[in-house]
C-alpha positions in Angstrom: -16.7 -8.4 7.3 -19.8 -7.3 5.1 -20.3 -7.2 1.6 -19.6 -3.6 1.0 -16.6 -3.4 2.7 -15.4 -6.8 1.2 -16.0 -4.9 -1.6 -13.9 -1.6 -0.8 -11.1 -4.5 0.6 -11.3 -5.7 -3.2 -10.9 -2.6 -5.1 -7.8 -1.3 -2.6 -5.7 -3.9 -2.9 -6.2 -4.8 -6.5 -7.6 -1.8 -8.2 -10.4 -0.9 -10.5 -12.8 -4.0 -11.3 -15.8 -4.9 -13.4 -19.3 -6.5 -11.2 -18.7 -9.7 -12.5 -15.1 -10.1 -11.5 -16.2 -9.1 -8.1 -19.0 -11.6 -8.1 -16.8 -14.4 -9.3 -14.2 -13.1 -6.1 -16.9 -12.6 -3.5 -19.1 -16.1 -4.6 -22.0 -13.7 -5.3 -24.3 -13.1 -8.2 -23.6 -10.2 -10.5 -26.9 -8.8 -10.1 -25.9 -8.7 -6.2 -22.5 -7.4 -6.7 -24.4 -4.2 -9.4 -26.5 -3.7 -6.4 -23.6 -2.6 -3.5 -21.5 -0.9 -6.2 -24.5 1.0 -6.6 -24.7 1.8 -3.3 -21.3 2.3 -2.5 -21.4 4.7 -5.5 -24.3 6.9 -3.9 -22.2 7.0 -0.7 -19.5 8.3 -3.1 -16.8 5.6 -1.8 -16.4 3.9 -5.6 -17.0 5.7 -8.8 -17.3 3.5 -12.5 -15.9 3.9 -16.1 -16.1 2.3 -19.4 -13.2 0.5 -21.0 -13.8 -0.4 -24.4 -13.1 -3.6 -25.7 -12.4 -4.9 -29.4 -16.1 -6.5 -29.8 -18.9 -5.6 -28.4 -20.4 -3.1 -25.4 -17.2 -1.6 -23.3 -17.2 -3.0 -19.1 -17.7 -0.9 -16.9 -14.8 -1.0 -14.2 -15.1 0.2 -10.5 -12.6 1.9 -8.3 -12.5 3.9 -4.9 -13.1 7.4 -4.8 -10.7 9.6 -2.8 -13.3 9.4 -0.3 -13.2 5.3 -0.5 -9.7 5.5 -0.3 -10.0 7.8 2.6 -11.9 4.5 4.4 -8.2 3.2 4.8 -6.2 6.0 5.7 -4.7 5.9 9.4 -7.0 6.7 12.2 -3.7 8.7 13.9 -2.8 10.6 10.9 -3.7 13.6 11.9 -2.1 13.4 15.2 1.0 11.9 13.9 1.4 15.1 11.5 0.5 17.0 15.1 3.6 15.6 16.5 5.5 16.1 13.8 5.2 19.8 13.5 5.8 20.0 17.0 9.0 18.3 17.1 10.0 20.8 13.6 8.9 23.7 16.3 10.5 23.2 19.4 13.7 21.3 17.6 14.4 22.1 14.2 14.5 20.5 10.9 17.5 18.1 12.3 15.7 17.3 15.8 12.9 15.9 13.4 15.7 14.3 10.9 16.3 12.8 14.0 13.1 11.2 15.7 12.7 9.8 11.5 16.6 8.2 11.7 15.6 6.6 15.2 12.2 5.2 13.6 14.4 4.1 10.8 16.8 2.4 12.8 14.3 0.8 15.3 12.3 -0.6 12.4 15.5 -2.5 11.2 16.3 -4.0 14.1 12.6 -5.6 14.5 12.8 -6.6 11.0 16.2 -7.7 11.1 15.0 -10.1 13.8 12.6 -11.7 12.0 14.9 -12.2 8.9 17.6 -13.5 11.0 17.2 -17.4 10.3 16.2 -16.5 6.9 18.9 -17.3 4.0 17.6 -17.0 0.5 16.0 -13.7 -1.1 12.7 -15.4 -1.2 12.5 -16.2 2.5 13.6 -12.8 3.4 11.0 -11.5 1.0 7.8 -13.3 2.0 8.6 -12.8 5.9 8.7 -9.1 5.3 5.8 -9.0 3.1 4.2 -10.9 6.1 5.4 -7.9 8.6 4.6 -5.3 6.4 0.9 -7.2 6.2 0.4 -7.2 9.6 1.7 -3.4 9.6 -1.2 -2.2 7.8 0.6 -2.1 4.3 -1.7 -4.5 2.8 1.4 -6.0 1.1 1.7 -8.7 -1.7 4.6 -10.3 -3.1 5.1 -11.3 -6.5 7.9 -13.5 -8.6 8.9 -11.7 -12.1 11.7 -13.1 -14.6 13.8 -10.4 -13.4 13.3 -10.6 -9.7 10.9 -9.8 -7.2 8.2 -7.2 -6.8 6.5 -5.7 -3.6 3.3 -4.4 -4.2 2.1 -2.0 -0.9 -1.9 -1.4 -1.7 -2.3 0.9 1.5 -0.2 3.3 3.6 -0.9 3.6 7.2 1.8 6.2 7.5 0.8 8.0 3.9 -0.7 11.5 6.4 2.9 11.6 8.4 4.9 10.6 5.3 3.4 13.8 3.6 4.3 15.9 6.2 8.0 14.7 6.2 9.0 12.7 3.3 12.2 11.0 5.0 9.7 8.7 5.9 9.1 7.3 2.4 13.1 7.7 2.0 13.4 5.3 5.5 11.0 2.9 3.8 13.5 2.1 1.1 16.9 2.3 3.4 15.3 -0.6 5.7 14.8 -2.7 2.6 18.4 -1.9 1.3 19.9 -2.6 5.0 18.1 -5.9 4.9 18.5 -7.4 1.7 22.2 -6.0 1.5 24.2 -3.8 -1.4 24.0 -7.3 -4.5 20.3 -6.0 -4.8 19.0 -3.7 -6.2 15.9 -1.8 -5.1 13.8 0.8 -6.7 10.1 2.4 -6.3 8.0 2.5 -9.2 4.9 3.4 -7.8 4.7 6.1 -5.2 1.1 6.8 -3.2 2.5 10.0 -1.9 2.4 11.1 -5.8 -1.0 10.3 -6.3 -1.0 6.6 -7.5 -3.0 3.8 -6.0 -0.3 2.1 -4.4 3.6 1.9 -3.7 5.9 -0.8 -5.3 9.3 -2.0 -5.0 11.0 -3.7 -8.0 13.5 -5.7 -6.2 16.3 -7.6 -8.2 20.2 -8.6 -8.6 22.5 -5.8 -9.4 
């Protein structure tokens, strides 16, 4: 992978970032790291800001442009919200509840597999961070005092999800079906509303 899009990879999965910080991440010089954010911005993928700071100058932070984020989005979208409509045409609101309750279920049962030797919530939780991953989702895990927190940085399905939001609904059923009804599960962060990512807040009722 190449600098720039190391770069872009950077700033989508963990949000707006100052040169040096990217430097420091990349093994780069700062000087180096100024010169692809400037041309990433004239290509209009990443945009910069200032955040002040108590003493001194402010930094100047980096994040993607909707056209940077656009560098992710899934090469099928538009033919997945093709199908979609479609399906609404020729069968109805319920035929497409439908095909979405069969993706649903068929996504459970893969998953369901791969969880099946695994016992505690952390096991369950890191293998389906690590299927999510692979998915596209650009998926991260982390531990909080409360519980647990899954942090999606990308969508594949974010195009077909627009078109028929049961999708992001199916997202959080899977997670309930696996985990079971002594957790509790709740999205904080939502991309279909505009915010950088989507996260879960996972914890004990």
């Amino acid at each position: 992978m190449k600098t720039p899009e190391k770069i872009l990879h950077k700033l989508k999965r963990e949000g707006s970032m100052t040169a040096k910080k990217l430097a420091e991440d990349l093994s780069m010089t700062t000087m180096g790291a100024r010169q692809h954010l400037q041309t990433l911005e004239e290509d209009g993928m990443i945009e910069s800001f200032d955040v002040r700071v108590k003493v001194g100058r402010p930094n100047r932070h980096w994040s993607l442009t909707e056209k940077g984020h656009s560098y992710f989005s899934d090469r099928h979208g538009d033919l997945s919200v093709q199908v979609i409509e479609a399906v609404e045409e020729l069968f109805g609101t319920e035929g497409l509840q439908k095909v979405a309750q069969d993706r649903e279920n068929k996504t459970f049962t893969r998953y369901q597999a791969h969880l099946a030797d695994k016992h505690s919530l952390k096991e369950k939780l890191e293998t389906l961070t690590q299927l999510r991953e692979q998915e596209g989702y650009m998926a991260e895990l982390i531990a909080t005092d409360s519980g647990y927190t899954l942090v999606e940085n990308h969508c594949p399905i974010c195009k077909a999800a627009e078109r028929c939001p049961t999708f992001c609904q199916s997202e959080i059923n899977i997670f309930q079906r696996l985990l079971g009804d002594n957790y509790q599960i709740e999205r904080s962060e939502h991309i279909i509303n505009d915010e950088r990512r989507c996260v879960y807040l996972i914890k004990e009722k």
